[in-house]
Phi, psi and omega in degrees: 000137189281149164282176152232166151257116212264136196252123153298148120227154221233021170196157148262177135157174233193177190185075139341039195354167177263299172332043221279117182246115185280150157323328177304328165328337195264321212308348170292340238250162183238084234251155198226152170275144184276342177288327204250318214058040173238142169306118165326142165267359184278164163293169176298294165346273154341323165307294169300310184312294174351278184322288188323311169319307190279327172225026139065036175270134189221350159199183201206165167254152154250096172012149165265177204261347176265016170243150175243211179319285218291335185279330155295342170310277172316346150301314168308312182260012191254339157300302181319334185264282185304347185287334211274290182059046158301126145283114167281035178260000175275001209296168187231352181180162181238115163225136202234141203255149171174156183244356191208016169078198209249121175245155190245164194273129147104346171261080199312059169203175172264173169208097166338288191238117017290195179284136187286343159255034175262331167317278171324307178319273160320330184273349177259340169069017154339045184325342200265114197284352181268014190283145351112091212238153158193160172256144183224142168234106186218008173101199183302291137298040161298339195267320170323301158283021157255340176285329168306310194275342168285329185292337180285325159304338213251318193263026175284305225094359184269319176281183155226315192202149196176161209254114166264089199248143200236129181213148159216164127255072191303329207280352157266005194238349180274160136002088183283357167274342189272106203279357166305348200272318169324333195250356156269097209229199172205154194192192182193116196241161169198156161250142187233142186242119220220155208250140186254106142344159139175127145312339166259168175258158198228150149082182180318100162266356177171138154212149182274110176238121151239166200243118215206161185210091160237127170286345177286010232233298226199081211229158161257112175211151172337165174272130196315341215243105173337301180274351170328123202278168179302014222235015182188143176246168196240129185295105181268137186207126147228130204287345204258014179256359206266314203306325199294271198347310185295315154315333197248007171247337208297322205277039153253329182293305174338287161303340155257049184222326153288346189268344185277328188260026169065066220171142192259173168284015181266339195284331210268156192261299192218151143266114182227118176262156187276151197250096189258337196195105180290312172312332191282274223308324218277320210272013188278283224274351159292325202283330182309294151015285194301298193321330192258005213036050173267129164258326165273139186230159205251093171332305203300339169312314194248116183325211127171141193251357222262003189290306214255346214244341169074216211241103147237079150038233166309023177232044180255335207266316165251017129307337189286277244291290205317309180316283215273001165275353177259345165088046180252000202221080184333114185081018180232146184216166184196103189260203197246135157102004185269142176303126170207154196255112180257140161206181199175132185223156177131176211063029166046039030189144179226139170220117192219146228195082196243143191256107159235137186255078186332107172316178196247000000 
């Protein structure tokens, strides 16, 4: 059998903020209707109870104020390198998934430029002018369409190996008026990846996306609270539309991205979905389920991570995988030769659906 080539991947590593923020952080907080602008009359306390019902978040993490993206990036990856034990001066390219730049704490703008993973490149103390740095903005699945795109480098033939990081910093870009804001949080994961000789197949065996443009979804806007002057937008979300949407696209982008490596959900081990919402995750993967004609689906396929860590946004899918290849995440395993679903929707709305096979 002729061989091929497989985007691998051969290091982890996650970046956990310290910071820990309960839900109780909120009960002070001056929460607004998105309908109305007018301050909700309901208490917080009632507020908070609600939320927790609808996503079972029950604390989130935060940056400290003297850290930003890159800088939590770089903690990542830099764990990915010693999991890896890569010299990263081999690296053939950087690709850093993120929505809003490197934001300084108390300061309301993004910041761009340079690129954060040329940042990270330096901050990692990298020397090879010939590595490829880019940045990818894609929402929620940004680290997802960077694992697409590494693999389309590797499997060109132009790369051989490279650092794929996924970073947020929600907790400055949100609403502070916005009860929404409770579901954001920040953190940061990376991988790092390489292209595999191999006859059977390994590593990204297929993967699947679409792509849908409602502005209402998933947005930048002013703030619910009327008088906040006009001069910054805030990151918007309406969850009960993002929730619908997702149910009804997310599990066939699945199911196709399996029927392309020729494989059933029964082939699969784990599902590690991006954490947006755990009631959102639970009722995805039923209908995925469903899809197989299963009426019942086995909680235990899909991790989650988001009770204690909330929603950051592109670091949530390889923060799970690093937490459960280092063996952190009680009653989850990921063993040498097993199937698993990295997927992940959002950004109003981009959805990627990638079938990877643990070498043996």
């Amino acid at each position: 059998m002729n061989k091929k080539v497989y985007t691998v991947i051969v290091g982890t590593g996650s970046y956990i903020p310290g910071k820990i923020i309960t839900n109780d952080f909120f009960l002070d907080a001056e929460f607004y209707d998105p309908a109305t602008h007018v301050r909700f009359e309901i208490p917080n306390s009632e507020i908070i109870r609600k939320f927790f019902e609808i996503t079972n978040i029950e604390e989130r993490r935060y940056a400290e104020d003297d850290q930003v993206t890159s800088d939590l990036a770089s903690f990542a990856a830099r764990a990915a390198i010693e999991t890896s034990g890569i010299d990263p001066e081999t690296f053939d390219f950087i690709l850093f998934a993120h929505n809003f730049g490197d934001m300084v704490h108390g300061i309301l703008q993004t910041d761009l430029t340079p690129a954060l993973a040329n940042r990270v490149k330096a901050k990692l103390g990298i020397k090879n002018p010939a590595i490829l740095t880019n940045d990818v903005t894609s929402g929620c699945p940004g680290w997802t369409t960077a694992m697409i795109i590494a693999d389309a480098y590797i499997k060109s033939g132009t790369f051989k190996r490279g650092l794929v990081i996924g970073a947020d910093v929600l907790s400055r870009v949100a609403d502070p008026y916005d009860r929404d804001r409770m579901i954001f949080s920040d953190g940061a994961g990376a991988v790092i990846v390489e292209g595999v000789e191999s006859d059977v197949p390994v590593g990204i065996l297929s993967h699947s996306s679409r792509s849908d443009f409602d502005h209402d979804m998933l947005n930048m806007g002013f703030s619910l609270n009327p008088s906040i002057p006009k001069d910054h937008h805030y990151l918007r979300m309406l969850g009960a539309k993002v929730y619908a949407y997702a149910l009804s696209t997310v599990p066939g982008v699945v199911k196709d991205s399996l029927d392309k490596a020729g494989l059933h959900l029964d082939d699969v081990s784990k599902v590690l979905i991006h954490q947006a919402n755990e009631k959102m995750d639970e009722a995805i993967l039923s209908r995925v389920f469903r899809l197989y004609g299963k009426r019942e689906y086995d909680k235990s396929v899909m991790p989650m991570t988001i009770r204690r860590f909330g929603n950051s946004s592109t670091a949530t899918v390889p923060t799970l995988l690093d937490l459960i290849l280092k063996d952190k995440m009680e009653d989850h395993q990921i063993s040498k030769g097993d199937v698993i679903i990295l997927t992940s929707v959002g950004a109003g709305m981009t959805i990627n659906s990638i079938v990877y096979k643990m070498p043996e």
